[in-house]
Backbone as numpy.savetxt, mean C-alpha at the origin, in Angstrom:
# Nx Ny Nz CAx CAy CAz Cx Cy Cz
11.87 -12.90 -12.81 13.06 -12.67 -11.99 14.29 -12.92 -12.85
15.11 -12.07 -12.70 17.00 -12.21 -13.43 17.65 -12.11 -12.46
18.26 -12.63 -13.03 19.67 -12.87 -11.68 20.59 -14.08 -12.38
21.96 -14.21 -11.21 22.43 -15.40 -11.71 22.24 -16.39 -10.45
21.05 -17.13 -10.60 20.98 -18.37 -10.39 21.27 -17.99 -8.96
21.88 -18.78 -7.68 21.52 -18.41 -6.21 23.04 -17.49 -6.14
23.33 -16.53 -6.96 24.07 -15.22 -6.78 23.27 -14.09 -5.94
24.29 -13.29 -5.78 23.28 -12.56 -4.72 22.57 -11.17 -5.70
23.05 -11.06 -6.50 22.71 -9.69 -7.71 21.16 -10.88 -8.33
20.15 -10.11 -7.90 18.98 -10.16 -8.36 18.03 -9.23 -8.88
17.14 -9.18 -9.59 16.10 -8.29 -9.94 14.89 -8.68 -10.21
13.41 -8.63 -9.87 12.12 -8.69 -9.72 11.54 -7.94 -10.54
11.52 -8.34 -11.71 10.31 -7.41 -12.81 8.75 -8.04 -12.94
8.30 -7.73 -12.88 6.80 -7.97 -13.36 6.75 -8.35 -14.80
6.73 -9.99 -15.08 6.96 -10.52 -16.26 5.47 -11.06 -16.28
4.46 -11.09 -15.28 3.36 -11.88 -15.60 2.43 -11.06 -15.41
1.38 -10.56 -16.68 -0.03 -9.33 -16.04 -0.47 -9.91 -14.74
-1.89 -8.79 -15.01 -3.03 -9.32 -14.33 -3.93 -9.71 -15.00
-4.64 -10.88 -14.16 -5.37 -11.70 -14.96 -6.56 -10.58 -15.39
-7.49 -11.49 -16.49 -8.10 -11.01 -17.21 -9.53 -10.53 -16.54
-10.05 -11.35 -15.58 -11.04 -10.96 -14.82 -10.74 -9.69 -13.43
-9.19 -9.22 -13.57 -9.43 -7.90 -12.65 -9.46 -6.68 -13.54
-8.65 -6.82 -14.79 -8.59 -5.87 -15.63 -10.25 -5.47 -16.16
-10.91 -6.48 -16.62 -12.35 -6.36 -16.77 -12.99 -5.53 -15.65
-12.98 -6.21 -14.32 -13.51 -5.24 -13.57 -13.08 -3.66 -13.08
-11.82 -3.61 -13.15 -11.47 -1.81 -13.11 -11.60 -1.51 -14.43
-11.91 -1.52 -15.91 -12.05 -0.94 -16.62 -13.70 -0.72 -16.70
-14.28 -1.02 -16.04 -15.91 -1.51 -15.92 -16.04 -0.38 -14.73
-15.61 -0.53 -13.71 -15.94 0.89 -13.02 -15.34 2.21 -13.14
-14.19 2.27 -13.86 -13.71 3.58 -14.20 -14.48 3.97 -15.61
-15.37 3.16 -16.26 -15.43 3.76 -17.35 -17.44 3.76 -17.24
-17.43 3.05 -15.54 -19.06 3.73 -15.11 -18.90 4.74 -14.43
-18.08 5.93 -13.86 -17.76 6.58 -13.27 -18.07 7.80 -14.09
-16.88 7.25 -15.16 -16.98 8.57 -16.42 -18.16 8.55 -17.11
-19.08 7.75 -17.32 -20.42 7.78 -17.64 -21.56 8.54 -17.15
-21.71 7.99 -15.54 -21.85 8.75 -14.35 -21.41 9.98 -14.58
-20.48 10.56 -14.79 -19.91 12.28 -14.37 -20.72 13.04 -15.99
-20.44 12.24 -16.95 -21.12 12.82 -18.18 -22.35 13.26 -18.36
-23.20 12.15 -17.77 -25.10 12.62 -17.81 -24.83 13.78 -17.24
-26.18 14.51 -18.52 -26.77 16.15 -17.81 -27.24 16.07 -16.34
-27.19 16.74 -15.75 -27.91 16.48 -14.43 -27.95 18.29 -13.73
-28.13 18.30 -12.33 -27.43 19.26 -11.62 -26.56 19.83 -11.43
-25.53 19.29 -11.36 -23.94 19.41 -10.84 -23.28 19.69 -11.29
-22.64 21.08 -10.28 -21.99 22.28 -11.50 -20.65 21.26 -11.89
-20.63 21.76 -13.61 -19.04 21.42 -13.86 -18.13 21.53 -13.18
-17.68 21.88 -12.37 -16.38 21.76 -11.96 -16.44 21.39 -10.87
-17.39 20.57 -9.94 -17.38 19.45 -9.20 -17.05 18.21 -9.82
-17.59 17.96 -11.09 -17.10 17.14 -12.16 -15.85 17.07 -12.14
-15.50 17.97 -12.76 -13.96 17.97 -13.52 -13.16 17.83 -12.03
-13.26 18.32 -11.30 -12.46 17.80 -9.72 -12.18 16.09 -9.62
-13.70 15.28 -9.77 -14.01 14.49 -9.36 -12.93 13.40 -10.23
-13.01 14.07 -11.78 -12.49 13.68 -12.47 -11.38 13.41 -12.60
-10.37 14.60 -11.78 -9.21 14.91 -12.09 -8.22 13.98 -10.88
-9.09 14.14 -9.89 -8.76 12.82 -8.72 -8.89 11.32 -8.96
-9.78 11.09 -10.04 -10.01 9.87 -10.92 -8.42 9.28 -11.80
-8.39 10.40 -12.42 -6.99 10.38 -13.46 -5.73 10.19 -12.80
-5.67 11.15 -11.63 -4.31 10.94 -10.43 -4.36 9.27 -9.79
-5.34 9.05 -9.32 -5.64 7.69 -8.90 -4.77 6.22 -10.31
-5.43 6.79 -11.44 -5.10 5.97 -12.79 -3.56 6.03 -12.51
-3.19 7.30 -12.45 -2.04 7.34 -13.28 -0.85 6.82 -12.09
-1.41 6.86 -11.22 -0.23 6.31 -9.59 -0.21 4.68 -10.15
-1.38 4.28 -10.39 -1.59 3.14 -10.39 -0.85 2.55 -11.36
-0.88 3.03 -12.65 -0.36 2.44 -13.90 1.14 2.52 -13.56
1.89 4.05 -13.02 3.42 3.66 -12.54 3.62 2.84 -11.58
2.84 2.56 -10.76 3.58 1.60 -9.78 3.38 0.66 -9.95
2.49 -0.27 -10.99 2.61 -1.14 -11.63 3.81 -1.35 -13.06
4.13 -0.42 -13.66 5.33 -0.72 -14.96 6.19 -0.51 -13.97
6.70 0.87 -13.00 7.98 0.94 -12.92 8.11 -0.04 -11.60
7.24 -0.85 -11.24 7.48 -1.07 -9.52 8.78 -2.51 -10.32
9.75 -2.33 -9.03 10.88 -3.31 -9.32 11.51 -3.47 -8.11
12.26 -4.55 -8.13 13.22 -5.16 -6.76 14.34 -5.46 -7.32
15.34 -4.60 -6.41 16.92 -5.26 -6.86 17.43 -5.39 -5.86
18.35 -6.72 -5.94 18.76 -7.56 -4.68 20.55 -7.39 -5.33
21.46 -6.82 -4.49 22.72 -7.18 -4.71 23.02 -7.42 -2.99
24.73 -6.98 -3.37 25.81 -7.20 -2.20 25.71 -6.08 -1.34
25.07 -4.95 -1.82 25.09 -3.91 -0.51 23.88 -3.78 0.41
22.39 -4.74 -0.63 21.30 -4.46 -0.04 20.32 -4.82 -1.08
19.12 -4.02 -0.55 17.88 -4.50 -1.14 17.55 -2.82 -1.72
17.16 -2.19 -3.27 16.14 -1.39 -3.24 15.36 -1.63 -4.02
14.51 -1.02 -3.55 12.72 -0.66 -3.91 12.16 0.19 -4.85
12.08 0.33 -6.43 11.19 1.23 -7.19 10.32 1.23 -7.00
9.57 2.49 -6.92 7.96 2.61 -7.08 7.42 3.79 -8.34
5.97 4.08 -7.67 5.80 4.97 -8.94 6.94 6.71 -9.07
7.12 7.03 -8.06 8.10 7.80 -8.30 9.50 7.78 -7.57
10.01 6.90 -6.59 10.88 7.17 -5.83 11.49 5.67 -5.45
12.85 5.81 -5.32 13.57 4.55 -4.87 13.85 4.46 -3.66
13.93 3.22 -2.66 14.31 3.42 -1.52 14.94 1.99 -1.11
16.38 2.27 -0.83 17.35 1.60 -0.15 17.47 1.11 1.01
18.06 -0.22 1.35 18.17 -0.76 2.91 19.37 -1.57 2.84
20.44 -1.05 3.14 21.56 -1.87 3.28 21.05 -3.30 4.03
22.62 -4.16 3.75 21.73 -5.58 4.65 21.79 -5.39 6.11
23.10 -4.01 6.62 22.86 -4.71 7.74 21.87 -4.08 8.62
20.80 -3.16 8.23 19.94 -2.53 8.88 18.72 -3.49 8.31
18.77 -4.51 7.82 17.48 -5.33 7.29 17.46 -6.58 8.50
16.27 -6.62 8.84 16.39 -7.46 10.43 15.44 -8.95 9.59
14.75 -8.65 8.70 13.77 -10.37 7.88 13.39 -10.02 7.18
13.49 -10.73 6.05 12.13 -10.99 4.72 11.13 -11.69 5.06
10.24 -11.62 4.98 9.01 -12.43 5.47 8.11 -12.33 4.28
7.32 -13.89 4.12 6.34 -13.73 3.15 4.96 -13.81 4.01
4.35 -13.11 3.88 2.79 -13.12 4.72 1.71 -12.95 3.67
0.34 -13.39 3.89 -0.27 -13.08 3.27 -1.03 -12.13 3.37
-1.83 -11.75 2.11 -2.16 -10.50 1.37 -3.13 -10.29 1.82
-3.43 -9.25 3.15 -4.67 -8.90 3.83 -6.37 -8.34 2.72
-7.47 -9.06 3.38 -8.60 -8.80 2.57 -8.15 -9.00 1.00
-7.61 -9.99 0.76 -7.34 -10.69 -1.13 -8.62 -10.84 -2.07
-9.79 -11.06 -1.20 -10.33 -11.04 -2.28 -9.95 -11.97 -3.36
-10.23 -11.74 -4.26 -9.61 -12.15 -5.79 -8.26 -11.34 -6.20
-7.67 -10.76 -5.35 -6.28 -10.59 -5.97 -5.45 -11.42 -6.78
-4.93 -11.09 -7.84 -4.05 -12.39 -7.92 -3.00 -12.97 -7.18
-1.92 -11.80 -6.26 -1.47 -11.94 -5.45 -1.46 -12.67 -4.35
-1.48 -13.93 -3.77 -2.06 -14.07 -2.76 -0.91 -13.84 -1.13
0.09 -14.30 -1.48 1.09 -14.12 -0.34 1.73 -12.94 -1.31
2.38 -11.72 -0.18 3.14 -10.94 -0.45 4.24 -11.28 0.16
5.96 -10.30 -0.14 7.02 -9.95 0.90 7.34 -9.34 1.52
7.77 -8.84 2.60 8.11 -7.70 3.30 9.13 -7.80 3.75
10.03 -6.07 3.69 11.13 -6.06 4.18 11.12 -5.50 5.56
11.48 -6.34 7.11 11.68 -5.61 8.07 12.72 -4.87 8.76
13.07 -3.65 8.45 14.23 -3.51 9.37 14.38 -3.48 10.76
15.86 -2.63 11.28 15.58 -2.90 12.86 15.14 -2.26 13.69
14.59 -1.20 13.01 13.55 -0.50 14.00 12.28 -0.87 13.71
11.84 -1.73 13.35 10.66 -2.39 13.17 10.00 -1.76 11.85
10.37 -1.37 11.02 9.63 -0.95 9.81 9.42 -2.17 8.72
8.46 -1.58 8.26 8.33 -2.71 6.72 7.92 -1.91 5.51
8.88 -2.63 4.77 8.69 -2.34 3.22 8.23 -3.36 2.08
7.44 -2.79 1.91 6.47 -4.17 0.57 7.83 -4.24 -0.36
8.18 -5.44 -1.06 9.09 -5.78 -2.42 8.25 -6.34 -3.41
7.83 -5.14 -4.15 7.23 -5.43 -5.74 7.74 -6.79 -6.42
6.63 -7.57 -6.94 6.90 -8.23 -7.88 7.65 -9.67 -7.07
7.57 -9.42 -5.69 8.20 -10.63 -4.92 6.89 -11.09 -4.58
6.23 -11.78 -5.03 4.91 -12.58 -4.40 4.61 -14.01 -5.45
3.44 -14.82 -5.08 3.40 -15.75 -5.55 2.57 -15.67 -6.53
2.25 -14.42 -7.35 1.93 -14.54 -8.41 2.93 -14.45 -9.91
4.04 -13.26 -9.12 5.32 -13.35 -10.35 6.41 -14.48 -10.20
6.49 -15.09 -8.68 7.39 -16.17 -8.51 6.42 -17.53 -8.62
7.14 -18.63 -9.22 6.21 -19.95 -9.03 6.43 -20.92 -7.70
7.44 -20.49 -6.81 7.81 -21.37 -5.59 8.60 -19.86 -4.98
7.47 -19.37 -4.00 7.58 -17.80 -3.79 8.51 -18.30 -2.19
8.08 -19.14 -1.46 8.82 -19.37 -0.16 9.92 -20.09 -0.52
10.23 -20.81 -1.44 11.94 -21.15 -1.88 13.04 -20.20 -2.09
12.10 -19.02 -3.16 13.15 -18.01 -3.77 13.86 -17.27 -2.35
12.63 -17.00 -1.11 13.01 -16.29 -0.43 14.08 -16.99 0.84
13.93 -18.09 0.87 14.69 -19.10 1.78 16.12 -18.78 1.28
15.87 -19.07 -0.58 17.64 -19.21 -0.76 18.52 -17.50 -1.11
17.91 -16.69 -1.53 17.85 -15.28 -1.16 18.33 -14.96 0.44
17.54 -15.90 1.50 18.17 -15.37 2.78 19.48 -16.09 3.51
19.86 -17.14 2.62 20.84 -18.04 3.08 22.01 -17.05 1.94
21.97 -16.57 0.78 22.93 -16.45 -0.28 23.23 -14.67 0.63
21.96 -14.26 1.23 22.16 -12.59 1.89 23.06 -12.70 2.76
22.84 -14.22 3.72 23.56 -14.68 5.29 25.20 -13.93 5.32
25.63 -14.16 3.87 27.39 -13.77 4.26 27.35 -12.24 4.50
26.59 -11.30 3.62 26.62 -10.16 3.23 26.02 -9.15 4.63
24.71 -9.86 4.96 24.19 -8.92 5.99 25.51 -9.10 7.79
26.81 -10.30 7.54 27.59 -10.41 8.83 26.62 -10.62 10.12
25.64 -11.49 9.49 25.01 -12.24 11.23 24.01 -13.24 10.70
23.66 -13.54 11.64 22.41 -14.57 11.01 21.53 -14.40 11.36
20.30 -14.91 10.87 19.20 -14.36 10.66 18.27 -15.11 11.81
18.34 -14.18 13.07 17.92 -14.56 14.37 17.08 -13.82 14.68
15.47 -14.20 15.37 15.25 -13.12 16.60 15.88 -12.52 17.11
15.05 -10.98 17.46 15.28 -10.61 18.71 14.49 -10.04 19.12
13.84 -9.96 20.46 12.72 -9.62 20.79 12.62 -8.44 20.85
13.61 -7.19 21.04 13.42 -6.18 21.25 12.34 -5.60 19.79
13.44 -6.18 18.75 12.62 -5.64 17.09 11.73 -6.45 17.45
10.75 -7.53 17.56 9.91 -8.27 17.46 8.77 -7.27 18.44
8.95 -6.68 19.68 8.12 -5.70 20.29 8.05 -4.48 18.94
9.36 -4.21 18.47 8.53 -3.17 17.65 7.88 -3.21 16.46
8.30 -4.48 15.81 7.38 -4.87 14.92 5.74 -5.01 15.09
5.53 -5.68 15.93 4.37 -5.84 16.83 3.16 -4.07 16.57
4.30 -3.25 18.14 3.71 -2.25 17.77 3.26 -1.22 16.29
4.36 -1.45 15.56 3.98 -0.70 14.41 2.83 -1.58 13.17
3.12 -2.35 13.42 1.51 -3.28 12.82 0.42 -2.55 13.72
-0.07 -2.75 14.97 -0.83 -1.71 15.98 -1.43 -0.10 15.31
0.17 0.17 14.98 0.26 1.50 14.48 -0.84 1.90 13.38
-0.04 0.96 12.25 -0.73 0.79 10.96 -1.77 0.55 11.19
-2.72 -0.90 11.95 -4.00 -0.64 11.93 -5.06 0.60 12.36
-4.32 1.00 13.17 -4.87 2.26 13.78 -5.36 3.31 12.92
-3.76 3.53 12.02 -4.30 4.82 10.25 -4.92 3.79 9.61
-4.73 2.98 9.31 -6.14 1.85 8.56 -7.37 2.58 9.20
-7.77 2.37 10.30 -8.91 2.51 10.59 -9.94 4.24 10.92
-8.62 5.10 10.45 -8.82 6.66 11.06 -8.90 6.78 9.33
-8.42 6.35 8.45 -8.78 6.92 7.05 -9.94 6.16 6.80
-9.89 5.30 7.58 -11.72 4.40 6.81 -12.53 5.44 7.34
-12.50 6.20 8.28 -13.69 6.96 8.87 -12.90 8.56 8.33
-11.97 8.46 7.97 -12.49 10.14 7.12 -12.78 9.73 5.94
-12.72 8.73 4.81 -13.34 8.72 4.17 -14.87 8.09 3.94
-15.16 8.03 4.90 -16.87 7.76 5.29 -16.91 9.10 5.47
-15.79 9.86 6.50 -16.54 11.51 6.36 -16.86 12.14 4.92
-15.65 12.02 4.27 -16.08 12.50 2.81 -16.64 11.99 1.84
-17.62 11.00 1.74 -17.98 10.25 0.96 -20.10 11.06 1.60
-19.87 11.29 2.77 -20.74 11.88 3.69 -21.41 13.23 3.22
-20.33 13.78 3.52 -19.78 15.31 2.97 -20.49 15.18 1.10
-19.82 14.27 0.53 -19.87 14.21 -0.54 -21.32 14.52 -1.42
-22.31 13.29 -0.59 -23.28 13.02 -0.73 -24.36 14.46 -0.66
-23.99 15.09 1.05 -24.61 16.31 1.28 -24.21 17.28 0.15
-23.17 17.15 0.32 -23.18 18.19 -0.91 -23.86 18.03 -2.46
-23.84 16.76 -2.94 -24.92 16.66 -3.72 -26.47 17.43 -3.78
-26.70 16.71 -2.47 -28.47 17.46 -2.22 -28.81 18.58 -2.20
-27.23 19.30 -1.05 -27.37 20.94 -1.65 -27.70 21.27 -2.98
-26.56 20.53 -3.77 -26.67 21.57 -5.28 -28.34 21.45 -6.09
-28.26 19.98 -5.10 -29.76 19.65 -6.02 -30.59 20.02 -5.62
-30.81 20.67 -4.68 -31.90 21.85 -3.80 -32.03 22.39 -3.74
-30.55 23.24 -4.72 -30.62 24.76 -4.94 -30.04 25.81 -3.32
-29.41 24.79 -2.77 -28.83 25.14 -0.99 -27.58 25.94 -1.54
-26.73 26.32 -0.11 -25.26 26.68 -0.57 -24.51 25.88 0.03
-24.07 25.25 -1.21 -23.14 23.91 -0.51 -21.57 24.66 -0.06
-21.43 24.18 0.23 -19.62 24.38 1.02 -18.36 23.12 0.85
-18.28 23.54 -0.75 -17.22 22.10 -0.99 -15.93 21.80 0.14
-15.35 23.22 0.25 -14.11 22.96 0.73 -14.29 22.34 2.74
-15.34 23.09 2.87 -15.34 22.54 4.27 -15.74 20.93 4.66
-17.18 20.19 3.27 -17.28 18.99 3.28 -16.53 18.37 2.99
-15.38 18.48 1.89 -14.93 17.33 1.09 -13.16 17.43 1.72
-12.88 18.51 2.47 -11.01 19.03 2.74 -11.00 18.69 4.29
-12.12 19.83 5.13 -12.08 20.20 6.68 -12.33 19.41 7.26
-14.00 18.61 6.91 -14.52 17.61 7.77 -13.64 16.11 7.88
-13.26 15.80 6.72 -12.43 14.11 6.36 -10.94 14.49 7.35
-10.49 15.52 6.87 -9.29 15.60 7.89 -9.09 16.19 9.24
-10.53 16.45 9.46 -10.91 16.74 11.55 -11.29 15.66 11.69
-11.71 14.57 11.00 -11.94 13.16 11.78 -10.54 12.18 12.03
-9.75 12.55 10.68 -8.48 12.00 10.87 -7.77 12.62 11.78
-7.56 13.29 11.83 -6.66 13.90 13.04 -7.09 13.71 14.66
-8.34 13.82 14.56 -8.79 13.34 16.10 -8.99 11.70 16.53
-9.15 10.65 15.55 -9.21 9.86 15.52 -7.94 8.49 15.95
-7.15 9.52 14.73 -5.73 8.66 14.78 -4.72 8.61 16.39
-5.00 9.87 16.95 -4.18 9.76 18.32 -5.24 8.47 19.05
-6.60 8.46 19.03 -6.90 7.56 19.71 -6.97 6.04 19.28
-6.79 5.90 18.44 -6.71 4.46 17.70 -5.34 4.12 18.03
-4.27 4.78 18.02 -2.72 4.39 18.24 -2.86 4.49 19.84
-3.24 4.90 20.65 -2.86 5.20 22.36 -3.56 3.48 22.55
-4.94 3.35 21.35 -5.95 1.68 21.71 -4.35 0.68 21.60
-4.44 1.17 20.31 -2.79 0.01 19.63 -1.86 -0.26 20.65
-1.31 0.87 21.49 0.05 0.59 22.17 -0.54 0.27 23.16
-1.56 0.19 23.91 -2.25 -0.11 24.87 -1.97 -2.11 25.10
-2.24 -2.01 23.53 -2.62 -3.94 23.32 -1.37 -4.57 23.15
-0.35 -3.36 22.65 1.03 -4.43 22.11 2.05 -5.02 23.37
2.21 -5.84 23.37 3.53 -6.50 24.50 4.33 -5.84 24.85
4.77 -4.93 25.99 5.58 -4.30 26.60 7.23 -5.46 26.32
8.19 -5.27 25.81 9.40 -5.85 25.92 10.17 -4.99 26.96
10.71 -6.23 27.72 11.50 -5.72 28.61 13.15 -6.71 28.48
């Protein structure tokens, strides 16, 4: 972190890797993958090279939003770098910073993240704000929200109305959480069948297993997982 000291002009770089036992393990399955795709086998080339090429897109999101991901904190607001795009929140549409922790962690190194909520209940992750790049991650953000206090012109209060929509859009989110876990069980499905075709000498049908089927489950899925969500969230009145 740079900045001056509890000024309000701050910036969040990623000054500390990742430890050595996660790097080991993603270089260990991306480089059994490409092993995997190499053996002679059945499978026409250019199911390969697909497989491959979605492999490399995956790498390469990953590697930018890890160098370029950044947080800058001044007097007009908070923005957000990622792997390709910046995004701004003046203070006075920013309703809390909150540090929560880092759902299914695992061994992340990360363990608490930050989030930015505004007042329509949205949230935005802040790179490089967690308690693996900060060493006293709930201090920085305490004095960050007292040094913001003059700038955002209110204080940093409930209100239940955002608190209903916060609510719901967590609801929300779990809901596409749970409609992409089941299209990609569809295509992982899909995936598989289509294997056996080729290896059976069948006529497989890439585009309808691996494109049609994953996104007719998402689409039918997601209206009903969100109608479950708003069903459960607290009506504010």
């Amino acid at each position: 972190m740079s900045g001056d000291g509890r000024g309000i002009e701050r910036e969040y770089r990623r000054w500390r890797e990742a430890s050595r036992g996660r790097v080991v393990v993603m270089w260990t399955v991306i480089g059994n993958t490409v092993l995997q795709l190499s053996r002679p086998d059945h499978i026409p080339l250019r199911y390969k090279l697909l497989w491959l090429a979605l492999l490399a897109a995956v790498a390469v999101w990953g590697v930018l939003t890890v160098r370029r991901g950044l947080t800058s904190v001044g007097a007009d607001g908070v923005s957000v770098r990622g792997a390709f795009r910046v995004r701004r929140r003046a203070w006075h549409d920013i309703y809390d910073l909150r540090v929560e922790a880092r759902p299914k962690q695992g061994r992340a190194d990360a363990r608490w993240l930050t989030w930015l909520y505004d007042n329509d209940g949205r949230r935005l992750p802040l790179p490089n704000v967690d308690d693996w790049q900060l060493p006293d991650l709930r201090a920085e953000i305490d004095d960050l929200r007292t040094v913001a206090a003059a700038h955002r012109g209110m204080a940093w209060e409930p209100r239940p109305e955002v608190e209903a929509r916060i609510l719901l859009r967590a609801g929300h989110r779990k809901a596409q959480e749970r409609a992409i876990t089941w299209a990609l069980l569809a295509f992982f499905a899909g995936l598989a069948y289509l294997l056996w075709e080729v290896i059976t000498g069948g006529e497989p049908h890439p585009f309808l297993l691996l494109l049609c089927a994953p996104l007719a489950a998402y689409a039918l899925l997601l209206p009903l997982f969100r109608k479950l969500a708003s069903r459960r969230a607290p009506a504010h009145t």
